[in-house]
Residue frames relative to the residue before (quaternion, step in Angstrom):
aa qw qx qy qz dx dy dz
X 1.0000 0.0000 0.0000 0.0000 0.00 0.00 0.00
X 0.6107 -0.3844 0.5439 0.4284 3.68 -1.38 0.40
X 0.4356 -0.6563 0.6062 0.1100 2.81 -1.35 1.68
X 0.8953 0.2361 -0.1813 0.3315 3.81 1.02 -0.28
X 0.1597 0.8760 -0.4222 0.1697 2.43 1.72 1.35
X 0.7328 0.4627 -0.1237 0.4833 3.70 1.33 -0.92
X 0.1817 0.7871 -0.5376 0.2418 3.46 1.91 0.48
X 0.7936 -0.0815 0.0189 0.6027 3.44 -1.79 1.50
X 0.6721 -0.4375 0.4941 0.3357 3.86 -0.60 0.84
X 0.6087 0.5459 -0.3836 0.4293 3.48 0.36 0.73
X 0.0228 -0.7989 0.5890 0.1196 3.69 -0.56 0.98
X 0.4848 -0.6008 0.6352 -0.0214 2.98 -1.69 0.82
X 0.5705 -0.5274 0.5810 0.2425 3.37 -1.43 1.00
X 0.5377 -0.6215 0.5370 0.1902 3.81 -1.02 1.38
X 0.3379 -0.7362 0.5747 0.1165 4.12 -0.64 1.30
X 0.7841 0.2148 -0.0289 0.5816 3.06 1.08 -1.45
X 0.1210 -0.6514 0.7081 0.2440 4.06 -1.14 0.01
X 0.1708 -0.6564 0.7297 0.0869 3.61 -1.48 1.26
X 0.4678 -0.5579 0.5630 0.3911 3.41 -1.68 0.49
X 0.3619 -0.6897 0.5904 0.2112 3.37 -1.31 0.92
X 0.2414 -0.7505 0.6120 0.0625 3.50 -0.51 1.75
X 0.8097 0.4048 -0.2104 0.3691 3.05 0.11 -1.10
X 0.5511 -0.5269 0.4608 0.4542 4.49 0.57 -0.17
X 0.6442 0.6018 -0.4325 0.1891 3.66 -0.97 -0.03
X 0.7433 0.2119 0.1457 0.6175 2.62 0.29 -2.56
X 0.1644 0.7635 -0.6009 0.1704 3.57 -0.79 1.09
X 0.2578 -0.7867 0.5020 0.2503 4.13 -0.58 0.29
X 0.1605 -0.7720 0.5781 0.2098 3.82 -0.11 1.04
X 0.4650 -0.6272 0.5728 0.2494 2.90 -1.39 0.39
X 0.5591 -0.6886 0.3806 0.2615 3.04 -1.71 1.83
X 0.6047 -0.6320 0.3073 0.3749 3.28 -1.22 0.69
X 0.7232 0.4578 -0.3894 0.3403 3.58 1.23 -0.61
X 0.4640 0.6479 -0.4619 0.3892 3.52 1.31 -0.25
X 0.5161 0.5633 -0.2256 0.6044 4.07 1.20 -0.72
X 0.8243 0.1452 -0.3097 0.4510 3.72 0.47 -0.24
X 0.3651 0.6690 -0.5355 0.3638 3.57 1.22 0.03
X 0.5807 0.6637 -0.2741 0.3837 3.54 1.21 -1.13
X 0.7558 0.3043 -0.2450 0.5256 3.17 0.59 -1.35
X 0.3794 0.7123 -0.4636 0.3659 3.67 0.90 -0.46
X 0.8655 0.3665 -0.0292 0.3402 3.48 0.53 -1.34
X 0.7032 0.3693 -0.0136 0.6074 3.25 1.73 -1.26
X 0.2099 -0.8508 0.4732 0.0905 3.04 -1.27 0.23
X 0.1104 -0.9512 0.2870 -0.0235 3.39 0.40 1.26
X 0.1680 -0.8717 0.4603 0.0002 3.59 0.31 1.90
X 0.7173 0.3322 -0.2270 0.5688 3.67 -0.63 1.13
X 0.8139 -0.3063 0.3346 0.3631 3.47 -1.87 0.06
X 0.0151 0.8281 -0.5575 -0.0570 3.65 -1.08 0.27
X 0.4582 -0.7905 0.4038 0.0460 3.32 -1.10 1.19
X 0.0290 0.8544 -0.5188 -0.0102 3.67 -0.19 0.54
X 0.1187 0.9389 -0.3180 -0.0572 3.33 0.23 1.26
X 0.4403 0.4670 -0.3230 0.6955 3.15 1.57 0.72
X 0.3754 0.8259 -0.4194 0.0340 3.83 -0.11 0.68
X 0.7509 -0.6061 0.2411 0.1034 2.72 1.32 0.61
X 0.5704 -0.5188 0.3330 0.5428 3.47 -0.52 -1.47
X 0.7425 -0.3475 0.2246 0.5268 3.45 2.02 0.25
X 0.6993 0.5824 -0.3527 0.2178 3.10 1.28 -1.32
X 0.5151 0.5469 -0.4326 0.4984 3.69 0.87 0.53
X 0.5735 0.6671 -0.2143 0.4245 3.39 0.69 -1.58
X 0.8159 0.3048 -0.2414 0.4280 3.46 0.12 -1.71
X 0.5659 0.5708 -0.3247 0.4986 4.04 1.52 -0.86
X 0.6944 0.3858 -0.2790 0.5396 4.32 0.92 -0.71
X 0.4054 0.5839 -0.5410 0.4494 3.80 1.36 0.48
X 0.5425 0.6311 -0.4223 0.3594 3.58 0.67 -1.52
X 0.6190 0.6653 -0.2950 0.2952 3.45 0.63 -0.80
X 0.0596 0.9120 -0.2975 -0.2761 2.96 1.81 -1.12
X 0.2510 0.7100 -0.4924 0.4365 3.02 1.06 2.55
X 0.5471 -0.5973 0.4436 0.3836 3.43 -0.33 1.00
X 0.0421 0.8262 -0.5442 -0.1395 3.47 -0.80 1.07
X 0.1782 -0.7870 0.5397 0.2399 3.50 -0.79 0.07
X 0.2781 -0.7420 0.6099 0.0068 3.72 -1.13 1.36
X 0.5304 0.7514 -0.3907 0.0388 2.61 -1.54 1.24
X 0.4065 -0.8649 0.2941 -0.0126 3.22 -0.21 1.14
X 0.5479 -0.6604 0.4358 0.2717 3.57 -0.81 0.29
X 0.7306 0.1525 -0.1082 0.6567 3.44 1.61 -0.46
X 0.4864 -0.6647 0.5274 0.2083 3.35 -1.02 1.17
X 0.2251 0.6799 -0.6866 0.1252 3.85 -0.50 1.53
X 0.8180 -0.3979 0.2303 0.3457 2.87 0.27 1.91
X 0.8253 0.1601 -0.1883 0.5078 3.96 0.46 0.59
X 0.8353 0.0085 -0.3171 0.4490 3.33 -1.03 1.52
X 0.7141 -0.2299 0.3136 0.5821 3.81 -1.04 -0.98
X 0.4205 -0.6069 0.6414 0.2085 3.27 -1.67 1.32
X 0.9238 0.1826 0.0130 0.3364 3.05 -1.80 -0.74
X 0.5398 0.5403 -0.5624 0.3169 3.26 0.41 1.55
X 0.4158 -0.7205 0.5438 0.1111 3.44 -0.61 1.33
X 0.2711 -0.7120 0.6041 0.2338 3.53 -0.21 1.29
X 0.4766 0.6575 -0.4315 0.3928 3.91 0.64 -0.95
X 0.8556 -0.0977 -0.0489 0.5060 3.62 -0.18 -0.82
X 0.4182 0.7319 -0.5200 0.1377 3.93 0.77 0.36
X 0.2675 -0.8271 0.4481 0.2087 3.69 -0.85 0.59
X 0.2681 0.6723 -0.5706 0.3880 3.11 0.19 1.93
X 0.0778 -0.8708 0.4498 0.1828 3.08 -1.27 0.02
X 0.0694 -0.9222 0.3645 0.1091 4.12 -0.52 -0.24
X 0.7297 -0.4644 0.2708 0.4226 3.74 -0.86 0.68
X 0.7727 -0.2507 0.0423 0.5816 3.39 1.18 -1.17
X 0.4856 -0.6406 0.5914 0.0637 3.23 -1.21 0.71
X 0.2968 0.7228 -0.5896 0.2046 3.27 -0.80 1.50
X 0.0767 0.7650 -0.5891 0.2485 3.70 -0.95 1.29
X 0.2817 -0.6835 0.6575 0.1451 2.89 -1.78 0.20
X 0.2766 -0.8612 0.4112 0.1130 3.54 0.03 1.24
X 0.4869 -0.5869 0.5660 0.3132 3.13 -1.40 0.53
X 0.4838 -0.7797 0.3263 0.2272 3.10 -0.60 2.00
X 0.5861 0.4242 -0.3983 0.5638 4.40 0.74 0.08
X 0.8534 0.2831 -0.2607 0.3515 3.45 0.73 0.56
X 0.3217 0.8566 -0.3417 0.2143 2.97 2.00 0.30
X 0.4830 0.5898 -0.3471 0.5462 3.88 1.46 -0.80
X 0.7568 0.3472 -0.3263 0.4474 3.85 0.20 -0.99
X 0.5594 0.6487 -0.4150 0.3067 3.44 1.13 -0.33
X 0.4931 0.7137 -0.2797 0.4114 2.88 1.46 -1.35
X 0.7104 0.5115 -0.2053 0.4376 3.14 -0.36 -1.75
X 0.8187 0.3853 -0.2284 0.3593 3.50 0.46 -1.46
X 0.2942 0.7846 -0.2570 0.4814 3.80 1.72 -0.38
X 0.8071 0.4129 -0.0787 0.4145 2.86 0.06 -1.86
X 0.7323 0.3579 -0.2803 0.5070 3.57 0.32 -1.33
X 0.6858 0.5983 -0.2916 0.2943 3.94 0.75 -0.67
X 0.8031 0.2634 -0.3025 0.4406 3.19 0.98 -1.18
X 0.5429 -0.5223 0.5176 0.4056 3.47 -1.44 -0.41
X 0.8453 0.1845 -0.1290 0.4846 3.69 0.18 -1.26
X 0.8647 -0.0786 0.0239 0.4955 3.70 0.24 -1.08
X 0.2328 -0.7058 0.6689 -0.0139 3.84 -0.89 0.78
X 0.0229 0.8725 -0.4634 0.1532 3.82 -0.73 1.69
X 0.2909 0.8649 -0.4080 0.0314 3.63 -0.10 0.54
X 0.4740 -0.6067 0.5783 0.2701 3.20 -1.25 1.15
X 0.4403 0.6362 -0.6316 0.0500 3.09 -1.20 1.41
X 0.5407 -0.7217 0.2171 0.3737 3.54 -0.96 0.04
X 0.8490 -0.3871 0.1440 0.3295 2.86 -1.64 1.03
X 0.6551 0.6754 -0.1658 0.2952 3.38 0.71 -0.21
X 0.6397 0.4428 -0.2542 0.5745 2.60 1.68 -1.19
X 0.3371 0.5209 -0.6658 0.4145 4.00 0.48 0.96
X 0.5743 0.4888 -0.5096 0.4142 4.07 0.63 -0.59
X 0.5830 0.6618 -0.4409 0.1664 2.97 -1.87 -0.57
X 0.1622 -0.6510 0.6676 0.3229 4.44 -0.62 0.50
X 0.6595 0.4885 -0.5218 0.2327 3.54 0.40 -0.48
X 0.5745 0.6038 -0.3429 0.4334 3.09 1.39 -1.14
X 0.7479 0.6008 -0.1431 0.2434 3.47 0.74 -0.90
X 0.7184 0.2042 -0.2154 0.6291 3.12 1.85 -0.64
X 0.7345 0.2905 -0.4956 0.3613 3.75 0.75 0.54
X 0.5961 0.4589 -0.4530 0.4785 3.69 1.33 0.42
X 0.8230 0.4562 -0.2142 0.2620 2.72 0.03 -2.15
X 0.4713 0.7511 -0.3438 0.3092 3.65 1.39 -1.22
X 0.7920 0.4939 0.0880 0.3479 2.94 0.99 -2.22
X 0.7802 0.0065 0.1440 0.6087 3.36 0.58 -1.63
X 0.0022 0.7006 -0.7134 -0.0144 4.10 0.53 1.19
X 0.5638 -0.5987 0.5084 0.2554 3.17 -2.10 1.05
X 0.5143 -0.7228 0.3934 0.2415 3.68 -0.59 0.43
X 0.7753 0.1324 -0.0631 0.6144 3.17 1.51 -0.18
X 0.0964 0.7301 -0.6764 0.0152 4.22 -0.37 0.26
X 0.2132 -0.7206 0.6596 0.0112 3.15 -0.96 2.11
X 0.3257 -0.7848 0.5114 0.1285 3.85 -0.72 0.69
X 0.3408 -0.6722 0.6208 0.2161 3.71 -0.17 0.62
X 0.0102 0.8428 -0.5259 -0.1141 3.37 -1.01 0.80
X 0.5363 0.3382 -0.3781 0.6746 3.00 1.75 0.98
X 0.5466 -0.6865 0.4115 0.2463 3.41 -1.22 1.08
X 0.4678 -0.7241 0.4903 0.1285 3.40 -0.71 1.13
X 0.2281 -0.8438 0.4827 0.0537 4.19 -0.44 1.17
X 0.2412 0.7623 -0.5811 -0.1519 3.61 -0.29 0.48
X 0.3012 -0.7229 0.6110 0.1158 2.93 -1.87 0.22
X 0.4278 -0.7573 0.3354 0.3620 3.01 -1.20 0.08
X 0.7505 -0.3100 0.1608 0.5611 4.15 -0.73 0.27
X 0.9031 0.1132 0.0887 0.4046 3.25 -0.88 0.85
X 0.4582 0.5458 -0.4861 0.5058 3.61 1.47 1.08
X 0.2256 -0.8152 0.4421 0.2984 2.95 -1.02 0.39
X 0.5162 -0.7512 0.3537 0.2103 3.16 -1.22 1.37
X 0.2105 0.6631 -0.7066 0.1295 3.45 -2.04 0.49
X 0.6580 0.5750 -0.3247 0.3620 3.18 -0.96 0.63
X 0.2617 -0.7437 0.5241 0.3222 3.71 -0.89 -0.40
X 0.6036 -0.4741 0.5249 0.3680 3.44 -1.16 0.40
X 0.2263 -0.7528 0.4974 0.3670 3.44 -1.65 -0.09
X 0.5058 0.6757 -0.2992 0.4451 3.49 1.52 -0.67
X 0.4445 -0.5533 0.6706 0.2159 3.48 -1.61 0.86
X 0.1784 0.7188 -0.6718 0.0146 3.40 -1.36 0.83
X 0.2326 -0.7786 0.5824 0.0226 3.49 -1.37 0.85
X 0.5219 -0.5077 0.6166 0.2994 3.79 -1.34 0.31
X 0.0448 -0.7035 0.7091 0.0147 3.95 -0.35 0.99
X 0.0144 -0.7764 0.6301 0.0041 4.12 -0.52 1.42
X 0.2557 -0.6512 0.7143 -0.0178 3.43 -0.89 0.91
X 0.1080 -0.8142 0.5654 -0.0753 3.85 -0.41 1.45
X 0.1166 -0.7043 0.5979 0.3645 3.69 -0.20 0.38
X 0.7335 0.4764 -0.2549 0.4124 3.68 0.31 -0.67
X 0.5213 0.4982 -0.4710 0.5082 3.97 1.07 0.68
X 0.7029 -0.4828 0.4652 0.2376 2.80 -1.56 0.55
X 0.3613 -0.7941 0.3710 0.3181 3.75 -0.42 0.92
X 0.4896 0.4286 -0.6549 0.3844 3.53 -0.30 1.16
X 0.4582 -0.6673 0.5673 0.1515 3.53 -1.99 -0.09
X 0.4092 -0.7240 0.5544 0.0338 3.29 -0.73 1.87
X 0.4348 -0.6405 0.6222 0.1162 3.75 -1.33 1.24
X 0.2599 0.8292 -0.4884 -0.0788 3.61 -0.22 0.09
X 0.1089 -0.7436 0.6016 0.2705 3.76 -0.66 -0.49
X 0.3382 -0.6074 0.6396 0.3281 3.41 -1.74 1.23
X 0.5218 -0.7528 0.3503 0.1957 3.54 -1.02 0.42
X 0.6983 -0.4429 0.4175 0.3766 3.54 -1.00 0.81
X 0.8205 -0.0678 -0.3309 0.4612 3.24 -0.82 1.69
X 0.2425 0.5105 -0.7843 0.2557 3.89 0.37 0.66
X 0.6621 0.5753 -0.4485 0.1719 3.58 -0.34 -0.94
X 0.7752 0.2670 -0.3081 0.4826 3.85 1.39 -0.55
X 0.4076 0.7297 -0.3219 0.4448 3.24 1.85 -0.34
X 0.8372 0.3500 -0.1854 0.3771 3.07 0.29 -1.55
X 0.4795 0.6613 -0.2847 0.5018 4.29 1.75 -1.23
X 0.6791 0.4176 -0.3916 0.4595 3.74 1.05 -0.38
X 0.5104 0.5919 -0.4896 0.3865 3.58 0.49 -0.44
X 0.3588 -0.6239 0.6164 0.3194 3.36 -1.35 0.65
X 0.2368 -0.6847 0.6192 0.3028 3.91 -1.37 0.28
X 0.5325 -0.6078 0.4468 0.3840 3.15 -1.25 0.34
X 0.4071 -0.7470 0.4819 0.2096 3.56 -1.60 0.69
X 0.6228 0.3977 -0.2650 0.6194 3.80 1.26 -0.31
X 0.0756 0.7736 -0.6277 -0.0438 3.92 -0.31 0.80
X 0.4645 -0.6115 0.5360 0.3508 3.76 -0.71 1.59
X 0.2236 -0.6458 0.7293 -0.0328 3.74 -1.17 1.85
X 0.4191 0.7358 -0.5293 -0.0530 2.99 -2.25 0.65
X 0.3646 -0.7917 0.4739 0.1255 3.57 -0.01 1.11
């Protein structure tokens, strides 16, 4: 974590997001940044969350009222522990997560071969740069859609309390089996963020493994 995140008893919107190796300290994703998605897309069939965290995706991709299945490599207390989306041998209609950000390339790869219909991740705008990115992803498997946030997504960590804005650009990267193979620019629009933070999410999301 930012060493100055707790500067003079004062906390501060996160500059950077680290993957949480170790279980505690982790940043869930906000709940409206999870419906901006669904706002835009449309997701037919089961759905996978394999980074979840404490749910807060999961319980928002219930609304959907699609069987979801959670799960994570570390056990914070919501859905299936110890499953390593990286090398697990399962599979699902659609794929949708927010990766731990030192593992977001293997996600890819792992996305792709897993789901059947649609494959979705929150990452950041940036990660369209890159030749590496370019000749073993982009070369191969471009995303079929890239939804821009036009407000800046905040994370935090468990149980801080929030205020502020993020500084980083982040986007929905959608991978469609059933689109046409090239890749659409889009943008979610200017006010989902208070529009969308009012909705209530649902608290019981229909689990199964």
């Amino acid at each position: 974590m930012d060493s100055t995140y707790n500067l003079n008893g004062g906390f501060k919107p996160t500059l950077k997001r680290f993957a949480d190796l170790s279980g505690p300290d982790f940043f869930p994703t906000p709940e409206w940044a999870t419906r901006a998605l669904l706002d835009n897309e449309e997701f037919v069939g089961a759905i996978w969350e394999p980074a979840c965290g404490d749910g807060a995706m999961a319980r928002v991709l219930a609304e959907t009222g699609s069987h979801v299945v959670a799960t994570d490599l570390y056990d914070r207390g919501y859905g299936e522990a110890g499953v390593d989306f990286l090398t697990a041998d399962r599979a699902a209609d659609n794929i949708i997560t927010n990766p731990p950000y030192n593992a977001a390339e293997g996600f890819v790869g792992a996305g792709i071969e897993k789901s059947r219909r649609k494959f979705a991740l929150l990452l950041r705008l940036a990660f369209l740069e890159g030749a590496n990115r370019q000749k073993t992803i982009y070369s191969r498997h471009a995303p079929s859609r890239v939804w821009v946030f036009s407000e800046r997504i905040t994370f935090y960590p468990a149980g801080v309390v929030r205020g502020g804005s993020g500084t980083t650009a982040y986007a929905w990267f959608v991978w469609d089996k059933s689109a046409p193979s090239r890749t659409e620019l889009k943008w979610i629009r200017a006010g989902s963020k208070q529009r969308l933070s009012n909705q209530s999410s649902a608290t019981n999301p229909m689990l199964f493994k």
